[in-house]
C-alpha positions in Angstrom: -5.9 -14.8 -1.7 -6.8 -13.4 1.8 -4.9 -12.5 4.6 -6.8 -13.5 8.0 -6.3 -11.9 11.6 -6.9 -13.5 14.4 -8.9 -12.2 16.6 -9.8 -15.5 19.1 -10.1 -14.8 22.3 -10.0 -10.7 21.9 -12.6 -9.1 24.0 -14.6 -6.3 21.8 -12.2 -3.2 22.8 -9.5 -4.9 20.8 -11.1 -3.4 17.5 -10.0 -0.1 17.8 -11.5 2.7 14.7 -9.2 5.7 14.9 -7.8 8.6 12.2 -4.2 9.0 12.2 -2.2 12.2 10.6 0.6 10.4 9.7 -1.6 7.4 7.9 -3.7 10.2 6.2 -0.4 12.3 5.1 0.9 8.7 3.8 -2.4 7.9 1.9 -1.6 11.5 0.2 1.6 10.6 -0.4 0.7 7.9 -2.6 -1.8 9.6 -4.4 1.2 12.3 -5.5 3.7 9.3 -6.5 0.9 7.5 -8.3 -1.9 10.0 -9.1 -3.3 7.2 -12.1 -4.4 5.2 -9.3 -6.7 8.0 -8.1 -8.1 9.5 -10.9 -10.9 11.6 -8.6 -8.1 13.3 -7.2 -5.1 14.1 -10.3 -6.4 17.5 -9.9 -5.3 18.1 -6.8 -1.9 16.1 -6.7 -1.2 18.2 -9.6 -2.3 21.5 -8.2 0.5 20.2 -4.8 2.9 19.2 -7.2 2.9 22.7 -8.6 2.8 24.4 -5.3 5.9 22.5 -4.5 9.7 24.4 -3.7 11.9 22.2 -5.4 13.9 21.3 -2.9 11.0 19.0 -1.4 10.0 18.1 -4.2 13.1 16.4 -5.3 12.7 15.1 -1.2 9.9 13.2 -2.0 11.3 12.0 -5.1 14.0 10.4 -3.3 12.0 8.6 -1.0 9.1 7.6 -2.9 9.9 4.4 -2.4 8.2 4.0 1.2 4.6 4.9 0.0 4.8 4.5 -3.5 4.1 0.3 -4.6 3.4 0.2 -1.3 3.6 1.9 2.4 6.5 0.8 4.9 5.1 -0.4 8.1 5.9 2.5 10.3 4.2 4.6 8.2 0.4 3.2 9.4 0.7 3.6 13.1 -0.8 0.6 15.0 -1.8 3.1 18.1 -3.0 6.5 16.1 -2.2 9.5 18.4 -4.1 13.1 17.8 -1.2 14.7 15.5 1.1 14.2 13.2 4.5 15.2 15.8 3.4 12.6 18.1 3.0 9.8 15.3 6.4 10.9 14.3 7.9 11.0 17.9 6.5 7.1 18.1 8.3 6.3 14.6 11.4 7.5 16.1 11.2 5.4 18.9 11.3 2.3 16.2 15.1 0.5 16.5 16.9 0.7 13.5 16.9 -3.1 12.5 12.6 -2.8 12.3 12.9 0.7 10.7 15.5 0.0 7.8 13.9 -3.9 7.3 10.4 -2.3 7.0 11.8 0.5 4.8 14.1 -2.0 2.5 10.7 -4.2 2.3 9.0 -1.5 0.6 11.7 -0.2 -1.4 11.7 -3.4 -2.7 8.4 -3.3 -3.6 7.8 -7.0 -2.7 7.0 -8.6 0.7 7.7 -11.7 -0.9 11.8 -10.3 0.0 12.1 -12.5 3.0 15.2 -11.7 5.3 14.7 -14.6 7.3 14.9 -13.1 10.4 18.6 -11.4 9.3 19.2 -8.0 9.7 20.4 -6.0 6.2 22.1 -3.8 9.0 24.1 -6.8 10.2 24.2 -9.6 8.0 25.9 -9.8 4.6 23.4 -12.3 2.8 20.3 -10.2 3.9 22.2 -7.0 2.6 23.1 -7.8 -0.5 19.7 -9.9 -1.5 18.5 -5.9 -0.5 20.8 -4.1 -2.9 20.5 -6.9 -5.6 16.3 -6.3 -5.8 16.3 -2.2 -5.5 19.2 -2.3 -8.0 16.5 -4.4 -10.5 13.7 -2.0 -9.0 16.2 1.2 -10.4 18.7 3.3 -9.9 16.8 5.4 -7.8 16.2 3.0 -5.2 19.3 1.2 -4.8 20.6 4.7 -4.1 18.1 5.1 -1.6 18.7 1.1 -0.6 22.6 1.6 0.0 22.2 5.2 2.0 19.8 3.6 4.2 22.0 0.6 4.9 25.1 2.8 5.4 23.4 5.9 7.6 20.3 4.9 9.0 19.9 7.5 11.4 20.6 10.2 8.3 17.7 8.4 6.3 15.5 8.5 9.2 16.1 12.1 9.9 15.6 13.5 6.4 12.9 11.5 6.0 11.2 12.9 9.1 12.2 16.3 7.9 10.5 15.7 4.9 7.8 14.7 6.4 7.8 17.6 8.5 8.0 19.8 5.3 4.9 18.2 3.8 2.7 19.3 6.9 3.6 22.7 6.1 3.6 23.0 2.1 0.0 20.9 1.8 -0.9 18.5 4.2 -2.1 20.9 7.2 -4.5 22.6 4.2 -5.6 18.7 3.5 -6.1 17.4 6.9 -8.5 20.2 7.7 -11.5 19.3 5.6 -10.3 15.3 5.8 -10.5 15.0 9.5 -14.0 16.4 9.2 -14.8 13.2 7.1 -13.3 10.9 9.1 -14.5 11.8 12.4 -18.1 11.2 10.5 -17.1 8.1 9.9 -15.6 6.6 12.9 -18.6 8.0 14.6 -20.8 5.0 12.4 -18.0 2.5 12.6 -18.2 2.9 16.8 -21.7 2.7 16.8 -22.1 -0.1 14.6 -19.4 -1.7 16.7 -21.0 -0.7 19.7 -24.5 -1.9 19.0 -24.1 -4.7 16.9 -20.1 -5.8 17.3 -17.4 -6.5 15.2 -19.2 -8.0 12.0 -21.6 -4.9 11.3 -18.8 -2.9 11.7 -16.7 -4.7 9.4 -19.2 -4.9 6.9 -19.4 -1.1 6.7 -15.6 -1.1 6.2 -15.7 -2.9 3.0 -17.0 -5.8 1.5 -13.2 -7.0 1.2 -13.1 -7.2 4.9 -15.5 -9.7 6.9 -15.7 -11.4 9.7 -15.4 -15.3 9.3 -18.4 -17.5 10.6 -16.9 -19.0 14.2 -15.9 -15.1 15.1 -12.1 -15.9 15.6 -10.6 -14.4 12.6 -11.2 -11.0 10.3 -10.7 -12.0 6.4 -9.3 -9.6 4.6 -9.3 -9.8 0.7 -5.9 -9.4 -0.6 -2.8 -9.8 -3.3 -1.6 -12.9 -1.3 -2.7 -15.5 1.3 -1.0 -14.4 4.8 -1.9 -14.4 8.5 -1.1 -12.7 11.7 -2.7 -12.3 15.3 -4.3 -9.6 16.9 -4.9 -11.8 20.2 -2.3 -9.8 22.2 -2.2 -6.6 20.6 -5.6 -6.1 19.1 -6.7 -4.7 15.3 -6.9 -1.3 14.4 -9.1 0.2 11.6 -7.8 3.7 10.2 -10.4 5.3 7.4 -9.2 7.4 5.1 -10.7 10.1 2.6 -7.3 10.0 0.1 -6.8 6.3 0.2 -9.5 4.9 -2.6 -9.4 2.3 -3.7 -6.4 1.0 -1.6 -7.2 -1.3 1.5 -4.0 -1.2 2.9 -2.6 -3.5 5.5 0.2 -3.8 8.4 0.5 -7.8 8.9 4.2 -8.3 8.8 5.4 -10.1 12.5 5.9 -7.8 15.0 3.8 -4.9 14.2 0.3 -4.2 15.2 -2.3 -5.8 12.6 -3.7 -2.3 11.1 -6.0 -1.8 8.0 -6.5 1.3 6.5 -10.1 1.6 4.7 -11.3 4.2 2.0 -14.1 5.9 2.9 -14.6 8.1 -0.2 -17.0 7.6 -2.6 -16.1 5.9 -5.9 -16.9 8.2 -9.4 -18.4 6.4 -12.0 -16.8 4.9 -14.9 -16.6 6.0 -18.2 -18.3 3.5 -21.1 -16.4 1.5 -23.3 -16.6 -0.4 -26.3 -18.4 -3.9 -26.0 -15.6 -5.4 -28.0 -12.8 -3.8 -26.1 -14.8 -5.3 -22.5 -15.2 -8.7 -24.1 -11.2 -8.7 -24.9 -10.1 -7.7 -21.5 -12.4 -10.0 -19.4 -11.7 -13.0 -21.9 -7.8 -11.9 -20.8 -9.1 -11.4 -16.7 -10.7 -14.9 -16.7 -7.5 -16.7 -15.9 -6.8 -16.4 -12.3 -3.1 -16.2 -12.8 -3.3 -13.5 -15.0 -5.3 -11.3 -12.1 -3.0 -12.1 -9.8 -0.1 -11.0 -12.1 -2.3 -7.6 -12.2 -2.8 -7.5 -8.5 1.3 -7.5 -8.1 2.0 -5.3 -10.6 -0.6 -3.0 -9.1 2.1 -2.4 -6.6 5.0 -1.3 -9.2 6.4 -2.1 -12.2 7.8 -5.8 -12.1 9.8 -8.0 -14.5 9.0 -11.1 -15.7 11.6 -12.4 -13.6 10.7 -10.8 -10.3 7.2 -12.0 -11.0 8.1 -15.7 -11.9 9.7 -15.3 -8.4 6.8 -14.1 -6.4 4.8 -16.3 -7.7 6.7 -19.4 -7.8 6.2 -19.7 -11.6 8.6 -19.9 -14.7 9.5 -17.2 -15.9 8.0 -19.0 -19.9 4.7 -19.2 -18.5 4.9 -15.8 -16.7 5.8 -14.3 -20.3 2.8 -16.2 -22.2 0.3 -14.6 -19.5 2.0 -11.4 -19.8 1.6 -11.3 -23.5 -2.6 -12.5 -23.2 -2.6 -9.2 -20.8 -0.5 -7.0 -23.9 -2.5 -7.9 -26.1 -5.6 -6.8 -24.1 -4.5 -3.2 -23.8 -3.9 -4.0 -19.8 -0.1 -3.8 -19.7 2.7 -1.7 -20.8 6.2 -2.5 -20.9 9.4 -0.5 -20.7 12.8 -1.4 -21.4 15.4 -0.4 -18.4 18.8 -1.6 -19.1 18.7 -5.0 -19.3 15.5 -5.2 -17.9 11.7 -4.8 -19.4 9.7 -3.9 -16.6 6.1 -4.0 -17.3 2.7 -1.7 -15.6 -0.8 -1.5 -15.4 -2.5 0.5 -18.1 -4.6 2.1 -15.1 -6.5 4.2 -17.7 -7.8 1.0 -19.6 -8.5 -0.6 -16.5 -10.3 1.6 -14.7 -12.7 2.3 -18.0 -13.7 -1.1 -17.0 -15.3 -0.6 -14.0 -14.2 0.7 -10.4 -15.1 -2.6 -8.8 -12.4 -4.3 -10.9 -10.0 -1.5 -10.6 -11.0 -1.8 -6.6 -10.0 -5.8 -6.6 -6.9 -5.3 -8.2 -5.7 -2.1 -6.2 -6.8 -3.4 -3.0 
């Protein structure tokens, strides 16, 4: 499961290392929608959460959905400027069809929702296949869906404002000490680039990222098998101190292949029973079963939307599912008519942050 850029033909300029505001303030974000992902940092999203007026925090709320199972596109800026009003300015240069299709991706939370080439603004089909997977996804987000779809140029100016709001209330505080960080580390990443090219600078990125054997293409370990081109636009590598474990990144066609790394440094995990190990790696050892994690590391899922995603039925997604019960690794909630099941992130991570790295990633 990798997802593989290539790079043929690009001369060594087209790896670009940059911070970017707007990628950090999305990272963060995250980290505030889904603080058991980052244990090392609950402390802080709940020290923000607390400092919030409720006015923006019921903002955030509402549009969760672009950075919460995963970021929407426009949200990891391909060409990093210096702050975080001229990322924005570029995001408002975005038409509407790429914003709202990026945005109804994510909402989604699948990028197995293909559109084929439709617009949701334009074409019936593509808009209702929208509204039909965030109404399973909640009620929540088909709100959010069907607002988008009928105002996009309200959406995109609250969610700017919001935006706007978070620089204010935590993220100016944040960026401070982060930038400091990063700038130590794109200084290494441009001088291993610089002195020994692209694959010494990879491997300092992660050992999820490398560069494959003939130099024409930058592997990238991820939830599913994808590709893209950087041979006319280039790569661009984005650190980021609130981002770990995620390795996040912008393939979809049309926008500028970017990854975002984590440059923090993992905490160590807590022991656990030998019997409780043995259980859960007996219920790891299946590669279906991982990959079922690795998607519902993104969100809650149903057995249904997971059959789909991975072109399984939805009996055998349910036998798996159970294996990954009984292990302590799931939960499942009942929603209406649908059970929507998560990661027990507490469980998991016990087991080791290399695991909980594989699957987050």
């Amino acid at each position: 499961m990798t997802l593989r850029i290539d790079i043929g033909g690009l001369p060594a300029e087209g790896v670009r290392f940059a911070a970017s505001p707007l990628a950090e303030l999305t990272a963060m974000l995250h980290v505030l929608a889904e603080p058991g992902h980052h244990p090392q940092l609950a402390g802080w999203a709940a020290d923000v959460w607390a400092g919030l007026s409720p006015e923006l925090a019921e903002r955030l709320r509402e549009a969760e959905f672009l950075w919460r199972s995963s970021q929407a596109d426009f949200l990891i800026p391909g060409r990093p400027r210096p702050t975080l009003a001229e990322e924005l300015d570029d995001v408002d240069r975005i038409d509407d069809e790429r914003y709202v299709t990026a945005a109804l991706v994510t909402t989604c939370g699948s990028n197995r929702v293909h559109f084929a080439g439709r617009s949701p603004l334009t074409d019936a089909t593509a808009r209702e296949r929208a509204l039909d997977v965030a109404q399973a996804r909640g009620a929540l987000q088909e709100a959010f869906a069907e607002r988008l779809l009928a105002d996009p140029a309200a959406v995109r100016a609250r969610v700017r404002h919001t935006l706007e709001q978070c620089a204010a209330a935590f993220f100016d505080a944040a960026w401070t000490g982060a930038a400091v960080r990063l700038a130590t580390d794109l200084r290494l990443k441009n001088d291993l680039l610089r002195r020994h090219g692209i694959g010494a600078a990879l491997a300092s990125v992660s050992g999820a990222v490398t560069l494959a054997p003939d130099g024409d293409c930058i592997v990238v370990d991820k939830v599913q098998d994808k590709a893209t081109s950087a041979r006319d636009s280039g790569v661009t590598f984005i650190p980021s101190v609130y981002g770990r474990p995620h390795l996040v990144a912008v393939h979809a066609p049309g926008w500028h292949p970017v990854v975002q790394y984590p440059v923090a440094e993992p905490t160590p995990s807590e022991p656990v029973p030998l019997e409780t190990v043995t259980l859960r790696l007996e219920a790891l050892a299946h590669p279906v079963r991982l990959r079922l994690l690795r998607t519902l590391a993104r969100g809650p899922h149903t057995t249904g939307e997971l059959a789909h995603a991975w072109e399984l039925s939805p009996p055998e997604v349910s036998r798996h599912l159970a294996v990954l019960r009984r292990a302590g690794l799931l939960t499942g909630r009942r929603q209406g008519r649908y059970v929507r099941y998560s990661l027990n992130l507490p469980d998991l991570t016990a087991l080791g942050t290399d695991l909980l790295a594989a699957v987050l990633r």
